[in-house]
Structures are given as C-alpha cells and as structure tokens.
C-alpha positions as CSV (number, residue, x, y, z in Angstrom):
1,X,135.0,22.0,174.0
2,X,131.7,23.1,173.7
3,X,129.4,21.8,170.1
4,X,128.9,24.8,167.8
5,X,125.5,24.6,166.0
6,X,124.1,26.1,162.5
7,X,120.6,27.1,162.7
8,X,119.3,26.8,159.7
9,X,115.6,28.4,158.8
10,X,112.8,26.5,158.5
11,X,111.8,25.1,154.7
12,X,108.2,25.9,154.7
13,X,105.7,23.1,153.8
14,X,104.6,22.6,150.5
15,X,101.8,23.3,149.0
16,X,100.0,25.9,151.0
17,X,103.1,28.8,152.0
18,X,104.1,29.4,148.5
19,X,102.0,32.6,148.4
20,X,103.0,33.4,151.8
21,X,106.3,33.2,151.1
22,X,106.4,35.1,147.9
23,X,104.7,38.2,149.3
24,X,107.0,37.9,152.2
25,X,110.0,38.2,149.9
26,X,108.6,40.8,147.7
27,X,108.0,42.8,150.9
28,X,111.2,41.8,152.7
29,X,113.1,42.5,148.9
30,X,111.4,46.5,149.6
31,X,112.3,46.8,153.2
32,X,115.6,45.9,153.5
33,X,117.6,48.5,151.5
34,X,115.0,51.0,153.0
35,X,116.0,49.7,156.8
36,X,119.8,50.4,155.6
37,X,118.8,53.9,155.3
38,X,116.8,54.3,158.6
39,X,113.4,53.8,157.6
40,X,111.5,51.0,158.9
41,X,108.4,49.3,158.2
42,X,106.0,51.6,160.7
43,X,107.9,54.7,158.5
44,X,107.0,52.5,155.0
45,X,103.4,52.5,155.7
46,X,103.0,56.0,156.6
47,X,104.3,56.7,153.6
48,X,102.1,54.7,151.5
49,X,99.1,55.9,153.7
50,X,100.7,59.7,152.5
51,X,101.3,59.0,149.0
52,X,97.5,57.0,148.9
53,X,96.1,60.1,150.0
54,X,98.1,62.6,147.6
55,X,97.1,60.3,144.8
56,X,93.1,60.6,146.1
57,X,93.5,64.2,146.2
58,X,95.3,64.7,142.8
59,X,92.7,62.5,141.0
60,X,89.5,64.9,142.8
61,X,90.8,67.6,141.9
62,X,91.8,67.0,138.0
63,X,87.7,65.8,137.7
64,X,86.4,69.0,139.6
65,X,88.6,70.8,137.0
66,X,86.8,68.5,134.5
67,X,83.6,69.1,135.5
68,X,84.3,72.8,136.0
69,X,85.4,73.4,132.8
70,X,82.8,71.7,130.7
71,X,80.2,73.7,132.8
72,X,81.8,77.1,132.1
73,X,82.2,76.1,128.2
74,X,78.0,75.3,128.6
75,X,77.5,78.7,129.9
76,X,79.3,80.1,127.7
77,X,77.0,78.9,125.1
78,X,73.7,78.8,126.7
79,X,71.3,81.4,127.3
80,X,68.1,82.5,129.5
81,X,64.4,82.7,128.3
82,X,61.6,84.1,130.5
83,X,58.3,82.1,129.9
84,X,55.1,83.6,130.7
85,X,51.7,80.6,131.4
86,X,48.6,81.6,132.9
87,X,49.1,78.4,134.6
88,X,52.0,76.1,136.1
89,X,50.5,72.7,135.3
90,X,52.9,70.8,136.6
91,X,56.1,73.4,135.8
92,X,59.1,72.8,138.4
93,X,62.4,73.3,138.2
94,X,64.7,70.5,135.7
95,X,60.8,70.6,133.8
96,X,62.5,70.0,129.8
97,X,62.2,72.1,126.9
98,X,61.8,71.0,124.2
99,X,61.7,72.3,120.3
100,X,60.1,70.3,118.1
101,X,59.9,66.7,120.2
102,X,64.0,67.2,121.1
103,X,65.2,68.3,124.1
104,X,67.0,71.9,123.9
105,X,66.9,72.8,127.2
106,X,65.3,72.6,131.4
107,X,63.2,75.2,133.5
108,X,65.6,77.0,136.2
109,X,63.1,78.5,138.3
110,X,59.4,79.3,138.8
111,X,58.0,81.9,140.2
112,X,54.5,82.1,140.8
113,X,52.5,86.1,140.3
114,X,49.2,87.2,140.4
115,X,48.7,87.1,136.9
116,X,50.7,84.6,135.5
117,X,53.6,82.1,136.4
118,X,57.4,83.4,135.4
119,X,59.4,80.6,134.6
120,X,63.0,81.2,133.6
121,X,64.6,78.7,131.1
122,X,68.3,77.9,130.6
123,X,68.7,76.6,127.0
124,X,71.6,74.5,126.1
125,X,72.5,75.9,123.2
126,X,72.7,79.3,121.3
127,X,72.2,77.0,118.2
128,X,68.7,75.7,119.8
129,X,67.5,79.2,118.9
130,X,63.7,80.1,118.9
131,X,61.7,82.0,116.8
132,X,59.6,85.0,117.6
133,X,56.4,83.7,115.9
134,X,56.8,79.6,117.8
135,X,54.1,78.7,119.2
136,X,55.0,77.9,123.0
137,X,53.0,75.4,125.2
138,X,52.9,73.6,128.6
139,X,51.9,69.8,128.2
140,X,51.2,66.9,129.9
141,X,52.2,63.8,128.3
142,X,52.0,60.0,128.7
143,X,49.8,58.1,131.2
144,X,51.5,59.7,134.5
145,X,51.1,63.2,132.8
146,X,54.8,64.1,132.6
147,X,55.2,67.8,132.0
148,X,57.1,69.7,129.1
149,X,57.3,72.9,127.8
150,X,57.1,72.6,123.5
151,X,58.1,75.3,121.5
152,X,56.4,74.7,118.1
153,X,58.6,77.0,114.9
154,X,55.6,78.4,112.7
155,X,55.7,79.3,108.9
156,X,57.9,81.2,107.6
157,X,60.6,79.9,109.5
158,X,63.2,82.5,109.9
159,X,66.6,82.3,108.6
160,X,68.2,84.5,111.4
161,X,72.3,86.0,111.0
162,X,72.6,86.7,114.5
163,X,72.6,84.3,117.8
164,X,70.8,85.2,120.3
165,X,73.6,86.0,122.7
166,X,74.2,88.3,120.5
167,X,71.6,90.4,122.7
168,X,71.8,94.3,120.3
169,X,71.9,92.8,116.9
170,X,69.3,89.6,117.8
171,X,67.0,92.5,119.2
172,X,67.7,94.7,116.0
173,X,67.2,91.9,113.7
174,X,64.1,90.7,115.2
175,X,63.7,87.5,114.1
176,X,64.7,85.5,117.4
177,X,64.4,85.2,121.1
178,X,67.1,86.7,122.7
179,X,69.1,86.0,125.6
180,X,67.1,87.8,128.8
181,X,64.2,87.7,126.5
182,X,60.6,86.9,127.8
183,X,57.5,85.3,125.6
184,X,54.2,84.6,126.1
185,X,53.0,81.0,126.7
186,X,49.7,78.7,126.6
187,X,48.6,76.0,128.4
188,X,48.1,73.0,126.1
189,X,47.2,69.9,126.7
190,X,46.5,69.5,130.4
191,X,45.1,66.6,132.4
192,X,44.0,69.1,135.6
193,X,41.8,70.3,132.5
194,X,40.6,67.0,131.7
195,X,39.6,65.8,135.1
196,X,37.5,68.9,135.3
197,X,35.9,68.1,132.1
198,X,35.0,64.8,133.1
199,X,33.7,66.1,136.7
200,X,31.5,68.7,135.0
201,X,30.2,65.9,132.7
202,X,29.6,63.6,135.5
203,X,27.5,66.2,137.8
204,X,25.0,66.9,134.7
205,X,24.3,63.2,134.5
206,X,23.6,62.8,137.6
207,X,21.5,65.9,137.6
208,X,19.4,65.1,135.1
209,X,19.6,61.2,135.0
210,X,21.0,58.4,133.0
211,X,17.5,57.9,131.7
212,X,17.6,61.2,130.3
213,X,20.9,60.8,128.4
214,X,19.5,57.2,126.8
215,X,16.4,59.0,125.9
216,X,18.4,61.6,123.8
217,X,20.5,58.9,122.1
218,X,17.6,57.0,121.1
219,X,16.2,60.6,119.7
220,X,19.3,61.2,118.0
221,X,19.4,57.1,116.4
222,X,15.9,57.4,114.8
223,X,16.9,61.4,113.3
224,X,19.5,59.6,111.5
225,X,17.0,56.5,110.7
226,X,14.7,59.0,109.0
227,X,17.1,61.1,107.7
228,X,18.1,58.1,105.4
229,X,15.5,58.2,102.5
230,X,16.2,62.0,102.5
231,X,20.1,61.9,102.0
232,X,19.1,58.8,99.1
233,X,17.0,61.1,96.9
234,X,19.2,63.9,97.6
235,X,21.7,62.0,96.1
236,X,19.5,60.8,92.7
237,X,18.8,64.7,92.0
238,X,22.4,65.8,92.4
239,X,22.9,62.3,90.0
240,X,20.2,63.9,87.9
241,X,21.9,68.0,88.5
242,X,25.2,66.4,86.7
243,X,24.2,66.4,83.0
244,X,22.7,69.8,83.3
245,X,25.8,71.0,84.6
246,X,27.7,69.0,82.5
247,X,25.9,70.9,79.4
248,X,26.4,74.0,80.8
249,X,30.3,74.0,80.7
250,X,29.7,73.3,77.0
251,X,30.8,75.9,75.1
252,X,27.4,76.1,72.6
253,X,25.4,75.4,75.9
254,X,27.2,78.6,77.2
255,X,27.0,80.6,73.4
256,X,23.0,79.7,73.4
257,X,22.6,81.2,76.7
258,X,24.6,84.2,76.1
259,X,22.3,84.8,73.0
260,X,19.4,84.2,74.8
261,X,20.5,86.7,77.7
262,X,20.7,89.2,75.3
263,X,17.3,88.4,73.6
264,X,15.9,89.0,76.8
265,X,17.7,92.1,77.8
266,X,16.5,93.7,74.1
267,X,12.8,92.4,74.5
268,X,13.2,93.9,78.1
269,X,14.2,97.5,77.0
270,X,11.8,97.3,73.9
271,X,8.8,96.5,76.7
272,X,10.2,99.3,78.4
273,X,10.1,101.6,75.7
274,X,6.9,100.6,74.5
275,X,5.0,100.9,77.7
276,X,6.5,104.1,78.8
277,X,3.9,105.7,76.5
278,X,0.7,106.9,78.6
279,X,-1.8,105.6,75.5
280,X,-0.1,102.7,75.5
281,X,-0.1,102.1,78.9
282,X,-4.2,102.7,78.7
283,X,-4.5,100.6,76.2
284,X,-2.9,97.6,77.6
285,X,-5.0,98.3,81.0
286,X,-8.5,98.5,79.1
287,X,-7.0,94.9,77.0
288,X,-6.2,93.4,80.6
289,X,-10.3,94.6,81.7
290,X,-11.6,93.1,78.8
291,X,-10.0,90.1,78.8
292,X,-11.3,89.8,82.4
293,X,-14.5,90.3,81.7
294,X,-14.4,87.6,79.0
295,X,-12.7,84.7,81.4
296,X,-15.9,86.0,83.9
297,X,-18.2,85.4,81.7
298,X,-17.1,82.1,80.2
C-alpha cells in the first residue's frame, strides 16, 4: 500500500514575514467570500480603480460648487466703477484699490483712448462705497514703485441711505458712486515723473556747469551771512514795539486816544471853518510873506 502524505504549509520565518503575512491575510480575509460569489481579484481591482475614480470625481465637483458659489455670492455684492487718469502709470489688470490704505477692491480692465486711460474697477463690496467728493489717485509706492489706485473720502463725509447697487435711488440721492458709474482721476505720486524731474535737472547742470551751481550756493551762504545783523535788530525793535502795543490794549491808553481823535477832528473842522473865510484866508497869506521876509532877513 502506497504512503499517504499531509502537506502541511510552510511556517514563515520569523522576524521579517510578519507584515507580509498580515496584509496577505487581510487581503486573502476580502477575497475569499468575494471569489464565492464569482468575482476574482482582476474583478476586485477594477473596482477599486472605479470607485477611486468616482470618489476623485465627487470630491472636484463638491469644490467647483464651492468655489462657484462663493463667486456668485461676491458678485452679488460687488459692483463696477469706471476710472478716468490722464495717464496709466503703471495701471494693469489685478492693479488694487484701495480706500483709505485698505484694500476694497482690483482693476478689471484698461483701456487706453486718446484722451485719457478707462480703467474699469470691480469693488468687493457694496459696503466699500465711495464718495462723490473722494479724492481719487494713481500712485507709485515703495522702492520697486508698486502701483495703486487710492481713493481719499474728503470732508464732509457723507452719510449715504442707499448702496450703490442700488443704481435709481444712489443716483437720486447723490451722495455716492454708483454701480456703472464713472469718476475723474489724478495721477499722484509717480516715479516716471520723478525720473523726468531728475533728467531735466541733470541737463541744466551740465548746460551751465557745476561751477556755476557752486557759485550760486556760495551767493546764496553769504545773503544769509549778511542778512544776520539785519534779522538781530529787527528783532530788538519788535522787542522794543511790545510795550507800545502792550499800552495800547490798555483801556486809558485806548480812552486817551479816542479823546485825542476827537480833539483833532474838532480843531480840524474849526481850521476849516475858520479859513474858509476869503479875509481870512488873505490874512494868513500876507502873515506867512511877512514872516518870510523876517527869516530872510535874519
């Protein structure tokens, strides 16, 4: 009779097959009641490779819908501005807005005309609201000349009961800028202005020398040299101005001076009356000859 043999399965080393054989159970532990069914393991990972994929596309779209809805809820309470510069300086679209140092809002586009530049302005907020009397300017900031558009409110501030997508009543109240609105702009501070300061001031020293320039500064230091003993005694009268016009806000300074006024007034019209006479008015000439004659003669 032939030997019947057991084969019994291997005992895996120890140490290093313990993981191994753990994720071989766990996997075997899934497949097994699947593989009663009919599925086997090429069917298992299809299916994981499906349901990976439905997952991806589940999770995509619910942060589209995210992101789509936050966007409409932003445009639902921003609005547009058209701002008129006679200059870009820098303007491009994502260019910020801001009102009073704090961001309120980006340029959307420019568009360039023959007399000025267009740019339209999406502000974030119907709250960020701005005032028909603000001052609006286009500046360069910082050492790499970052551009900005500032919107300065000016006195009085207005204290508005419409917003301005609110486009009829804003209009009718006329305190704001409404939505579709356009406002006129000024360049501010500019360094395409500066540079061309500097490159005027450097062609008229070298037109009329460094030499020149020195010459006037030296000019200019003794003015002010000599100009010193004349602001020192201007300064001792006004010292010696004070008590006079201290006594004159006196009250009897003021009294004595108002009776003196009127002395003069009366003696005035009494001179008048006296030398509207044509006798006297002789008389007084032939006085004035003779006493002429007298100061000859002496």
């Amino acid at each position: 009779y032939g030997e019947l043999r057991v084969l019994q399965p291997r005992r895996a080393a120890a140490g290093g097959g313990g993981g191994g054989k753990g994720a071989g159970d766990f996997a075997g532990g899934i497949l097994r009641p699947l593989a009663d069914f009919g599925y086997g393991k090429k069917s298992v990972w299809e299916g994981g490779v499906g349901l990976f994929l439905v997952t991806g596309v589940g999770f995509f779209a619910t942060v589209f819908g995210w992101v789509s809805r936050q966007r409409m809820a932003s445009l639902s309470t921003s609005y547009d501005v058209t701002m008129k510069f006679p200059m870009a300086s820098g303007i491009e679209v994502g260019t910020p807005v801001r009102i009073r140092d704090v961001r309120a809002g980006q340029v959307r586009s420019v568009r360039p005309t023959l007399a000025s530049v267009e740019v339209v302005v999406d502000m974030a907020d119907e709250t960020c609201i701005i005032p028909r009397n603000a001052k609006v300017e286009v500046n360069q900031h910082g050492l790499i000349a970052e551009t900005m558009i500032d919107v300065t409110p000016q006195l009085p501030l207005p204290e508005p009961k419409h917003s301005p997508l609110e486009v009829q009543a804003c209009r009718r109240e006329g305190m704001l800028v409404c939505n579709g609105d356009t406002v006129e702009g000024e360049t501010g501070v500019s360094m395409d202005d500066l540079v061309a300061i500097m490159t005027r001031l450097s062609r008229e020293t070298e037109k009329h020398g460094i030499d020149k320039l020195f010459k006037a500064a030296d000019t200019a230091e003794r003015f002010m040299t000599d100009a010193n003993p004349l602001l020192d005694r201007a300064e001792k009268v006004a010292e010696e101005f004070a008590p006079l016009l201290k006594s004159a806000n006196d009250e009897q300074a003021v009294a004595s001076l108002k009776k003196l006024v009127d002395g003069a007034s009366a003696l005035a019209d009494d001179v008048h009356d006296i030398t509207g006479d044509k006798n006297t008015q002789h008389s007084i000439k032939k006085i004035a000859e003779a006493v002429s004659r007298l100061v000859d003669d002496a």
